[in-house]
C-alpha positions in Angstrom: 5.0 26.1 -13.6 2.1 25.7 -11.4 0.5 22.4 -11.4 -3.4 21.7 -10.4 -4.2 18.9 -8.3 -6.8 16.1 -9.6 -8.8 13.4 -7.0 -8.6 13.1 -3.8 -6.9 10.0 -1.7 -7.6 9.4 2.3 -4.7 7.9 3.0 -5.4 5.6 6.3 -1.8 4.6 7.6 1.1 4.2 10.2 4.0 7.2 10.6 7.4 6.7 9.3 9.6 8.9 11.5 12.6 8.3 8.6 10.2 9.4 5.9 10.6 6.7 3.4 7.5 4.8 4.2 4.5 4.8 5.8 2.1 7.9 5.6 5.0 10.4 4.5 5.9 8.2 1.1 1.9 8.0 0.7 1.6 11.7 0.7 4.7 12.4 -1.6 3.8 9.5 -3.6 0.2 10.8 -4.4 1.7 14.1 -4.6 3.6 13.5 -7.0 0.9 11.9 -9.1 -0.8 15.2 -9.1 -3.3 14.2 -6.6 -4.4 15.6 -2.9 -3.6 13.8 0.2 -5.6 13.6 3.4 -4.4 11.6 6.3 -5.8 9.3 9.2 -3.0 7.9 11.2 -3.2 5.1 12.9 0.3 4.6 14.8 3.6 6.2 15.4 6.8 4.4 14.6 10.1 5.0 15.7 12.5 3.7 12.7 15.5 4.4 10.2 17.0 2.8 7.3 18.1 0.4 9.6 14.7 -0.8 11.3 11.5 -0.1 13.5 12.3 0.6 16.9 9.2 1.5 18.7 5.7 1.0 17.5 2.8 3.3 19.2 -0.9 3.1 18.6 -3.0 5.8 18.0 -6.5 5.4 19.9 -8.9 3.8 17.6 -11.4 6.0 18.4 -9.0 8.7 17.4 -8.3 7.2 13.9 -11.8 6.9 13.4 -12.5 10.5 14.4 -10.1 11.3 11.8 -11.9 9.4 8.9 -14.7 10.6 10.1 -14.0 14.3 9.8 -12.3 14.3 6.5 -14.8 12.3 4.7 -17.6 14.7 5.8 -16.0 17.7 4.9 -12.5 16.7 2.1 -13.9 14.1 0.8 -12.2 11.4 -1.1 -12.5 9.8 -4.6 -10.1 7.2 -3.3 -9.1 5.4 0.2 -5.8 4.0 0.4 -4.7 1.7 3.4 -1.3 0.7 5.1 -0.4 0.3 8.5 -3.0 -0.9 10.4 -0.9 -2.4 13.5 -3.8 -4.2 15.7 -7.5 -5.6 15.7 -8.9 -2.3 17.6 -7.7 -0.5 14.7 -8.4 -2.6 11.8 -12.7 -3.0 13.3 -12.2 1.1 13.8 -10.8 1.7 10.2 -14.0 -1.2 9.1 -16.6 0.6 11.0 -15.6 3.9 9.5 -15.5 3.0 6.1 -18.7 0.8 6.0 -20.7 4.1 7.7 -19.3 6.6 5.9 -17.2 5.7 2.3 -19.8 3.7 0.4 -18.9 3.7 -3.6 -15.3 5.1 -2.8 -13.0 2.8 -4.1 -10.0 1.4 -1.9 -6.5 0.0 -2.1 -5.6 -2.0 0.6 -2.0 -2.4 0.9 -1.8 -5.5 4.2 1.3 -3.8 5.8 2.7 -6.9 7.8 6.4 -6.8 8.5 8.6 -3.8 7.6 11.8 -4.0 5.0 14.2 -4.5 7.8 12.1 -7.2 9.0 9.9 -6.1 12.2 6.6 -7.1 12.3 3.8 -4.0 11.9 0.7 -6.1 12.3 0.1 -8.5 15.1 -0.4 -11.7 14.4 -4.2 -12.2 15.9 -5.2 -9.5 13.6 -4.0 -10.9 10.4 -7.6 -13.3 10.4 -9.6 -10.3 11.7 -8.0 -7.9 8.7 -9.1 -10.7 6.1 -12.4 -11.0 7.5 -13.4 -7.3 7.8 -11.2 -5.3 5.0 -10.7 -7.6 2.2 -14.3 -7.8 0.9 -14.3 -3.9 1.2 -11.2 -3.3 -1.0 -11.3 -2.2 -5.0 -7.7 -3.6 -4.9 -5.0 -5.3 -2.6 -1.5 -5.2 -3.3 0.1 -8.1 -1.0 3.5 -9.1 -1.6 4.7 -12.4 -1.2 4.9 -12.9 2.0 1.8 -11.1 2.9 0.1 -13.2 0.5 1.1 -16.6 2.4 0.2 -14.7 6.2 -3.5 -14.2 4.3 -4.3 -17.9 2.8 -1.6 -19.7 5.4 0.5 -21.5 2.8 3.7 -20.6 1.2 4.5 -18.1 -1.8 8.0 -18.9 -3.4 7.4 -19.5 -7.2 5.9 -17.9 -10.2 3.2 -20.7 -10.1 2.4 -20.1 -6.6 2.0 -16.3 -6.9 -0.5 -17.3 -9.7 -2.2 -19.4 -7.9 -2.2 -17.4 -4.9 -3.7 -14.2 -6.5 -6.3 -15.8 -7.8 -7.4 -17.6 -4.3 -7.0 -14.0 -2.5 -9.3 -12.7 -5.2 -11.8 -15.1 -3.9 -11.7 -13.9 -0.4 -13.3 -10.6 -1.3 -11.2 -8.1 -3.0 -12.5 -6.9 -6.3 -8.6 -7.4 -7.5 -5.4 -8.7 -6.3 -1.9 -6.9 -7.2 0.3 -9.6 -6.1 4.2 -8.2 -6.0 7.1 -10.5 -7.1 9.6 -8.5 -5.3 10.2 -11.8 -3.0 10.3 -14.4 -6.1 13.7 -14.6 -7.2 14.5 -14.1 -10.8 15.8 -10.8 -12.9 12.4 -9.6 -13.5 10.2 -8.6 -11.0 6.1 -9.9 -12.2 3.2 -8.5 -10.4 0.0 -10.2 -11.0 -3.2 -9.0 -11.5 -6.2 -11.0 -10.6 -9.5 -9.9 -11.5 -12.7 -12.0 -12.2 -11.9 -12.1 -16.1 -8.3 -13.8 -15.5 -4.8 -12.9 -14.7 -2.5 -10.2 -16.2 0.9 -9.7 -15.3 3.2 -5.9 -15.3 7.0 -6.5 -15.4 9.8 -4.5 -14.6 13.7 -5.3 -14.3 15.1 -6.1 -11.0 17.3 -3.0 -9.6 19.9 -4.5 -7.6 19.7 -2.1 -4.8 19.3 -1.9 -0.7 17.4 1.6 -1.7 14.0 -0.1 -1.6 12.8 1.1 1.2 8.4 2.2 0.8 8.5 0.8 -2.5 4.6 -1.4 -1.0 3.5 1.9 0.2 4.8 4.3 -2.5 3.7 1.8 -5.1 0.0 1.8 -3.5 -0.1 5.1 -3.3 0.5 6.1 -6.6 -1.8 3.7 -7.8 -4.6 5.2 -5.5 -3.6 8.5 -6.8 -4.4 6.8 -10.4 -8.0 5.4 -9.5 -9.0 8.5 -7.6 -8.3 10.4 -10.9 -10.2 7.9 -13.2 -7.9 6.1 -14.7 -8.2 2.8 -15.1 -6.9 0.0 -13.4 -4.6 -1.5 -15.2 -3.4 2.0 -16.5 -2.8 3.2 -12.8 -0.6 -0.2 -12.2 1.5 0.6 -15.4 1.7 4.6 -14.5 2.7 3.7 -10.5 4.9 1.0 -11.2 7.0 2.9 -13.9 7.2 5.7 -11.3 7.9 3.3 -8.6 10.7 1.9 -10.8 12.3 5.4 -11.7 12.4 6.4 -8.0 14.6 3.3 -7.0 17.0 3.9 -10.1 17.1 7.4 -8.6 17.2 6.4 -4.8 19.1 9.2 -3.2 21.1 6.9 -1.0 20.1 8.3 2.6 20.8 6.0 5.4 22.8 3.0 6.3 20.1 0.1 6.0 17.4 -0.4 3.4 17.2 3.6 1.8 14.2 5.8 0.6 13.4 6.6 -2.5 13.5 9.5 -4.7 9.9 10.4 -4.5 10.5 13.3 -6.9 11.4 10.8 -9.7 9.2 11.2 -13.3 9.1 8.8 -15.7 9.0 11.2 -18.9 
């Protein structure tokens, strides 16, 4: 059964040489939601299910260039963003977008520190990422911790994540996804903020080391949903059930923190 694809994401992000993260979930995830992928990347990583172990740049003239030349010709109906790794990068990826992706909505994902724990993003270009990218974004989709690296004050509790999508929300973004996958409890809450109030999506924790893309495939997929017209809060719903069925179905590659099944439907 042949399927025909619908929108178009730009997916602007770092390589994961494992293939559960980074740009490769972002292409199967957005695949898999029926849309078309494009690619900028901006760095090359050398990791596993067990961690990162070698981060390398790409030129940011180069990522630009890349932007560049498939927004002029592709196109996009949406932009999503990951990895951005340094301050070069993040004013390239700013520059680009600000000359040449005007009405596109995008879905900045602030990749910070990778499931087994090494950091992605340095930390002098945490400030510089809020100050250029957040008032650019449709949507942000922070988890907990990347929440507290962007307002400098900690995330722990249902209240704070409340709290704390809200304040994000006032930095620039049109709306804040913030994740619960860091608060403890059975069920995981993400909470939308958007200028008419606060609306939370839960799903049941999995208790499972197979988690490994779940920000980036989660984005993705959500991307896919905006660049296909949906609506908002119908493309949370629509990624995060997918999201969810791909951990349940988690082939379990790997020794560390495992991919998911990015082939996984919800129907």
């Amino acid at each position: 059964m042949t399927r025909t694809l619908h929108g178009r994401v730009l997916i602007i992000a770092g390589s994961d040489s494992s293939g559960g993260a980074g740009i490769q979930a972002d292409i199967k995830a957005v695949t898999a939601m029926g849309a078309y992928a494009a690619t900028a990347i901006t760095a090359l990583t050398a990791q596993n299910t067990t961690g990162v172990y070698g981060v390398f740049g790409i030129p940011p003239d180069f990522v630009a260039q890349q932007i560049d030349l498939v927004l002029s010709d592709v196109g996009a109906d949406c932009i999503k963003i990951g990895m951005l790794h340094d301050v070069p990068t993040i004013n390239a990826v700013a520059d680009a977008l600000t000359a040449g992706a005007a009405g596109i909505p995008v879905v900045l994902d602030p990749v910070m520190v990778a499931k087994g724990g090494a950091s992605l993003l340095e930390d002098e270009a945490v400030s510089t990422l809020r100050q250029r990218l957040l008032s650019l974004a449709h949507l942000i989709t922070p988890n907990a911790p990347e929440a507290a690296a962007l307002l400098g004050r900690p995330v722990q509790t249902a209240e704070a994540q409340q709290t704390a999508a809200q304040a994000l929300r006032e930095l620039g973004p049109q709306a804040v996804l913030l994740k619960g996958g860091h608060i403890d409890g059975s069920v995981i809450n993400d909470v939308l903020a958007q200028p008419d109030g606060l609306e939370t999506f839960s799903a049941k924790r999995i208790d499972t080391a197979h988690t490994h893309g779940t920000g980036c495939t989660l984005a993705s997929a959500i991307a896919a949903g905006l660049a296909q017209n949906m609506p908002l809060g119908a493309a949370i719903e629509r990624a995060q059930a997918y999201v969810h069925a791909a951990i349940e179905t988690a082939p379990g590659f790997g020794r560390g923190h495992g991919p998911l099944n990015h082939l996984a439907t919800t129907g």
